[in-house]
N, C-alpha and C positions, 0 to 999 in steps of 0.2 A: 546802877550798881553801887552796892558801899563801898568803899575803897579807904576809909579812913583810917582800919585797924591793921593793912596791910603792911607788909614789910616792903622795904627795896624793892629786894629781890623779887616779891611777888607781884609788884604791879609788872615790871620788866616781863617777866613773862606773861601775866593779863593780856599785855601790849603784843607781844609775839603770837600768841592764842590766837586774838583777834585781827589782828593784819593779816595772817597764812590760813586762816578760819581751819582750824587744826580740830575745834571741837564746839560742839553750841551747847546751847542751856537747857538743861535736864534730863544730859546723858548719863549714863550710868556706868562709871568707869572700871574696868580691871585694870590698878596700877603695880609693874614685877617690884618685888620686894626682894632682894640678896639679902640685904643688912648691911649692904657697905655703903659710905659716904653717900653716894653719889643718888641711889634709889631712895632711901631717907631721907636727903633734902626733897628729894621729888614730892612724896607722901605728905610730908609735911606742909611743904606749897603749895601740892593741891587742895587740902583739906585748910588751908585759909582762904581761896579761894571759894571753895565750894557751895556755900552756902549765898553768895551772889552771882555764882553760874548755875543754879540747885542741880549740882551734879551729886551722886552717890556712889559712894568712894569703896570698891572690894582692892583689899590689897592680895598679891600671889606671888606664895613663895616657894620656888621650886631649890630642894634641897640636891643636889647632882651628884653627891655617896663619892665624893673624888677624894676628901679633904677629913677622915671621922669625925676626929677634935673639934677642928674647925667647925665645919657644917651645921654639929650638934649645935654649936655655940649661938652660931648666924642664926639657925632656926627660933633656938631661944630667944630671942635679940627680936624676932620678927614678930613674934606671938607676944611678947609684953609693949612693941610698939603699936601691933592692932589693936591692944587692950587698951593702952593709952590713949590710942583717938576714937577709939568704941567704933572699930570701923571693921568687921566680917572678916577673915581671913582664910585663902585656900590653902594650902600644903599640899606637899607628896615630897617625896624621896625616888631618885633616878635611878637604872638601870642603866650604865653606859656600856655596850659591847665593848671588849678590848680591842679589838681590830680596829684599821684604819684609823682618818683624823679626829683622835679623839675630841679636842677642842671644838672642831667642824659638827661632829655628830651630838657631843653635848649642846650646841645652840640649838642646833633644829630641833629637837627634844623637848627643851626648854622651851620655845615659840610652841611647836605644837602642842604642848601642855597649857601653855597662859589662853592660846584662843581655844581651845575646849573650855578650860573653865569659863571663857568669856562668855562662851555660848550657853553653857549650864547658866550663867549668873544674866542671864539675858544683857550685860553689856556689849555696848556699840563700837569701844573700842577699847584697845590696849595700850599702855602708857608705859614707858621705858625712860630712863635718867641717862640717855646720850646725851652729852655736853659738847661746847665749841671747841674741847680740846680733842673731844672723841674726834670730830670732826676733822680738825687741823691732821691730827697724827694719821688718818684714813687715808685723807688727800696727800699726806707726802708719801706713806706706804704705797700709795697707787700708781704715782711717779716714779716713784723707787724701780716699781714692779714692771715699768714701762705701758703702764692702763693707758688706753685710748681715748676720746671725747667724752665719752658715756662713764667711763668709770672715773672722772675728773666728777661728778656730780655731787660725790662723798654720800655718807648717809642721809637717806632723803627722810625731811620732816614729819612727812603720811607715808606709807603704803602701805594698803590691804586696809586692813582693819589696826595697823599699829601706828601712832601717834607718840611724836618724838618733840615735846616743849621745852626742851630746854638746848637745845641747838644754839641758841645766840647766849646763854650763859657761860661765863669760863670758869675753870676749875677752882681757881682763887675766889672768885665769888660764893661758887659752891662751900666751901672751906671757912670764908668768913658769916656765912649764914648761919653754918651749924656750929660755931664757933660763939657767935651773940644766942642763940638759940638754946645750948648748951645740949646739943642732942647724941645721944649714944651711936655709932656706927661702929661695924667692924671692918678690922683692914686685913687684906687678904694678901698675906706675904708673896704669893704667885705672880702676881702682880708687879712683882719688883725682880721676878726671875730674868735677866736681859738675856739667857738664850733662846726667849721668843724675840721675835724682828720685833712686833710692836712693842716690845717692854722696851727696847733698845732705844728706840726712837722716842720714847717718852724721856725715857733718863738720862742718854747721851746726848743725839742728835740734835731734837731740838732744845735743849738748855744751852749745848758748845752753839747754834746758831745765836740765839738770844745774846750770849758774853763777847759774841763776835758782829756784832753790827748791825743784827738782824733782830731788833729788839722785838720787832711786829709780827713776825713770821708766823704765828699762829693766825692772827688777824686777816693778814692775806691771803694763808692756804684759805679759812674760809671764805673769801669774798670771793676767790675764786672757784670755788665749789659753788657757788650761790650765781655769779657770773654764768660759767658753764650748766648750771641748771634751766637756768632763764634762756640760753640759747640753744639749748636742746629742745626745750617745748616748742621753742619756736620753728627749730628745723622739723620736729615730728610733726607737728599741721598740715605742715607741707607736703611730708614724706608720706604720712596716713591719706590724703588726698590722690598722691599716687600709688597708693598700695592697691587704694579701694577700685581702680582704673584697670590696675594692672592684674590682680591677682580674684580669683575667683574660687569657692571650695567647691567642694566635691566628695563624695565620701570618699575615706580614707587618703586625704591627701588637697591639694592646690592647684589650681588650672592659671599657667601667667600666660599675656595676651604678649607671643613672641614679636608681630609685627609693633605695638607700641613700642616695646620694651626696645627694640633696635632703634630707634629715635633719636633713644637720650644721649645723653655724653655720659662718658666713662666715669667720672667720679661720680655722679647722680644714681647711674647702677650699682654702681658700691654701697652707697650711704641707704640706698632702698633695700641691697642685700642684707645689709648689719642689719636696719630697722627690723626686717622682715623674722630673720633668726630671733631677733634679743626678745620678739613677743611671741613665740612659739613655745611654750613650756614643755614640750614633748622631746622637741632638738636639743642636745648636747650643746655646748657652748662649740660655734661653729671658728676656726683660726682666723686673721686675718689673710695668712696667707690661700685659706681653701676659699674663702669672697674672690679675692683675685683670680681665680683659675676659676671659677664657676660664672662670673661675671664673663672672660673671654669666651669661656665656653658656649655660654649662650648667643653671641654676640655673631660665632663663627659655626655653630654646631648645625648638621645636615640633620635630618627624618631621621628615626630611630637611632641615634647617637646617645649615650647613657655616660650622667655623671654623678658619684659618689662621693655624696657631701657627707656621710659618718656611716658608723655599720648600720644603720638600722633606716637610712633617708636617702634615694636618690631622683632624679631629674630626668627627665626621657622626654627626648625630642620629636614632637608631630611638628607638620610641617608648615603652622602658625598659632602653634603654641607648644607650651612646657609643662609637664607637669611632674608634680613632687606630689613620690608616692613613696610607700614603702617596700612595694614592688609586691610578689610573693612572701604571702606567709609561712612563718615558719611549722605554723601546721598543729602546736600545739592544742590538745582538746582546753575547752573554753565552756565552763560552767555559763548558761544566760540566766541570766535573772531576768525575773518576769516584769512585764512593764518599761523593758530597757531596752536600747538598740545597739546594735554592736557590729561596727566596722570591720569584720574578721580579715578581711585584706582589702588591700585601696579598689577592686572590684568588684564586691560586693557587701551590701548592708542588711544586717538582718533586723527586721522592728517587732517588739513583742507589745500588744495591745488588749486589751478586754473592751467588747461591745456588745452589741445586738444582734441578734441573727438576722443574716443578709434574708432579701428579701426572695432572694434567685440563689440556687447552688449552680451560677454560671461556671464553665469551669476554666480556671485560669492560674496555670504554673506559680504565678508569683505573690500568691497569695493561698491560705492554709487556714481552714479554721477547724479548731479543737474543741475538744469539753473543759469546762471548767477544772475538771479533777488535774488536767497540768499543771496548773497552779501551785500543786500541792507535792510537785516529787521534784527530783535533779533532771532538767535538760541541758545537752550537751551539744555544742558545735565541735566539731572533729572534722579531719580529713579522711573520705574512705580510703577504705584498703581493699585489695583484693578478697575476692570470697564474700564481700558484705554484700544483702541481700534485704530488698524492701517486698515487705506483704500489700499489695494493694489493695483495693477496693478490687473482690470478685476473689479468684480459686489465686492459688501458688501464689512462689515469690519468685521475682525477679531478680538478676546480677545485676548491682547499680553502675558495673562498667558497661553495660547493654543499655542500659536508661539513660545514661551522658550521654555514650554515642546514638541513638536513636532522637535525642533532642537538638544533636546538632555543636554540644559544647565541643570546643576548638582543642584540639588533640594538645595544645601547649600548654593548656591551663587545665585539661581534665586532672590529670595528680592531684593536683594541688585544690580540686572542689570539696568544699563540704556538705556533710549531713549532720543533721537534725535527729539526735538519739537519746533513748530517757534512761541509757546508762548498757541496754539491752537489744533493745529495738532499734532499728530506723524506722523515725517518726514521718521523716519529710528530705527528701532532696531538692532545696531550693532552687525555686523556678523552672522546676522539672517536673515532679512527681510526689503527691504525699504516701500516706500510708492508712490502711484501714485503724489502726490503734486512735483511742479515743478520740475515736467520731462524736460527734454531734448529738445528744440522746434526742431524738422524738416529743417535742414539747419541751424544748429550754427554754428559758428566757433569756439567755446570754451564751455567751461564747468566747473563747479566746481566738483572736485573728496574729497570725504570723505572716510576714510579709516580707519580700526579697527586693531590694535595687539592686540589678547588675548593671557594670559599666562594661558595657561588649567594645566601646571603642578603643578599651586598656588592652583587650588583649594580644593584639598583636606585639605591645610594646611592653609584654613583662619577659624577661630576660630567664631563660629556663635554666637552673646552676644543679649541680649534685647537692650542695651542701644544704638545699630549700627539704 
């Protein structure tokens, strides 16, 4: 690589790129553009860089309508700095609901805008101007806040698709770059508002540490974020190791293996429960104190003993394993889209498929094939109601509370079964019965196949409430 016409600053980061392999040669970057300090030096360092990593550089600027004056400004600021390094630039303007955390709901916003246009702009990653002082002030807010082992790991330099190189650079650096540099940024007075905590901590906290004895204290929050990172992967190997042991899927829900799981020691079941929760994206952020009670629970819990880990997740005891379901659905009708499967309750799975015409019209509940023409309108999974009624194959209709009980479905879980309707019609009672509506025409070459997994072993242990 050239390196002779680099700055400092940029080999320093070169050097950080390449040890944490954050990014390779001849990616093509979305890098966020605000217009303040800090995204500017970024732009700027990447694009010295660039041309001996052959990356190709889109800057994006999302303007968030919080700020008029301002924003207008920043915006401007960002469109004569793409023009200056002849580097492509996205725009938009936010929409931020007034409700709730607005700070909270403007970043996600912002993240969800930078990776669409990444995707539009075919880059592989996103690039963001968190520095070692972001980092520093993080790790002491998290302390602050009483964060646990995992939240000690401050902002991590990868994840997902976002890429974070300037992690080991400090603010002062930052500052003297664009200072030899002579580069324009704008400074966003909010910034300096100390009735957010983190502006507090920037312009209080840690400066009275620094004139007090604590001259490094930036330096070591990170090294202990970097510390704590390094031994969290290391504990996750291990804890993945036994996840993959203990924990088994299932539609709509987790199968744990109770007799392993009573093995371990108490902390071990702890640290497996956290792991377990923090990679769930579906779970709410779970307390430390509800790990604790679920952990005994399982530890002590008999056959059909039920524990509620949030509204929507709980635990039901068989009597050598656990599983996390979400018990009974709430029953709302559920548009399917074709080609997709859909978990409508942890006991059953519905699959939508396009194929070939079976070779046999064997006939088998749990499986339904249609004409292509469904393809082409709204089908619905719903929960029947009284008075609905399926057209067979041959004369009349039948009451679908006659077809459950005739099939045999268990009087705890009939309420709450679904059908298969194209807004009008019952199309299909899964794994029970179809319906004469778009049959199969006489010389297709293909066919839509619908398909059911029931788990009959759930139904004993779904817990029948009024409010389902």
């Amino acid at each position: 690589m050239i390196m002779t016409e680099w700055s400092v600053l940029a080999h320093k980061v070169h050097r950080h790129i390449t040890e944490e392999k954050l990014l390779t040669r001849g990616e093509r970057l979305l890098v966020a553009l605000s217009g303040g300090r800090d995204s500017v030096a970024l732009l700027y360092l990447l694009h010295e860089l660039a041309p001996a990593w052959d990356w190709h550089l889109v800057a994006g600027h999302v303007n968030h309508g919080l700020r008029p004056g301002a924003d207008s400004r920043e915006s401007a600021l960002c469109r004569h700095i793409a023009h200056d390094l002849e580097i492509p630039l996205r725009e938009d303007k936010l929409t931020i609901p007034p409700s709730g955390n607005l700070e909270q709901t403007a970043r996600e916003m912002r993240y969800d805008l930078l990776e669409s246009w990444a995707k539009e702009e075919d880059c592989t990653a996103v690039i963001t101007g968190h520095h070692m002082d972001d980092q520093a002030e993080t790790i002491l807010y998290r302390i602050l806040k009483g964060s646990g082992f995992h939240g000690l790991q401050g902002i991590h330099p990868a994840r997902g698709t976002i890429r974070r190189p300037l992690l080991r650079v400090s603010r002062q650096e930052i500052d003297a770059y664009c200072l030899t540099r002579g580069l324009l940024y704008a400074e966003d007075q909010s910034n300096k508002d100390e009735s957010f905590t983190r502006n507090r901590i920037r312009y209080t906290i840690l400066p009275y540490l620094k004139k007090n004895g604590f001259h490094a204290i930036s330096d070591h929050l990170v090294k202990l974020a970097e510390s704590a990172s390094l031994a969290y992967r290391v504990l996750k190997s291990y804890l993945r190791e036994d996840l993959d042991r203990l924990f088994s899927p299932y539609p709509g829900g987790w199968n744990l293996n109770l007799d392993r799981w009573r093995t371990l020691g108490t902390d071990r079941q702890r640290a497996l429960l956290k792991e377990f929760f923090s990679q769930e994206d579906d779970i709410a952020h779970v307390s430390r104190e509800t790990l604790d009670q679920l952990a005994g629970f399982l530890q002590e819990a008999d056959k059909g003993r039920v524990f509620q880990v949030d509204n929507q997740y709980r635990v039901v005891v068989e009597s050598d394993h656990a599983l996390l379901t979400t018990g009974v659905d709430t029953g709302k009708k559920t548009l399917w889209k074709p080609k997709t499967s859909v978990a409508w309750t942890s006991w059953i799975t519905l699959d939508w498929k396009k194929g070939q015409i079976p070779e046999s019209w064997e006939t088998n509940p749990s499986e339904a094939y249609f004409a292509d023409d469904l393809i082409h309108i709204k089908v619905y999974i719903r929960r029947w109601k009284a008075g609905d009624r399926l057209e067979p194959m041959g004369k009349g209709k039948h009451l679908v509370s006659d077809l459950l009980k005739d099939a045999r479905i268990p009087a705890l879980i009939r309420p709450y079964y679904p059908v298969v309707t194209d807004g009008e019609n019952i199309l299909w009672i899964p794994g029970v019965r179809r319906s004469v509506h778009y049959s199969v025409p006489s010389g297709a070459a293909s066919c839509i196949k619908l398909t059911c997994t029931l788990q009959k072993e759930t139904y004993e242990l779904i817990e029948k409430k009024s409010d389902h």
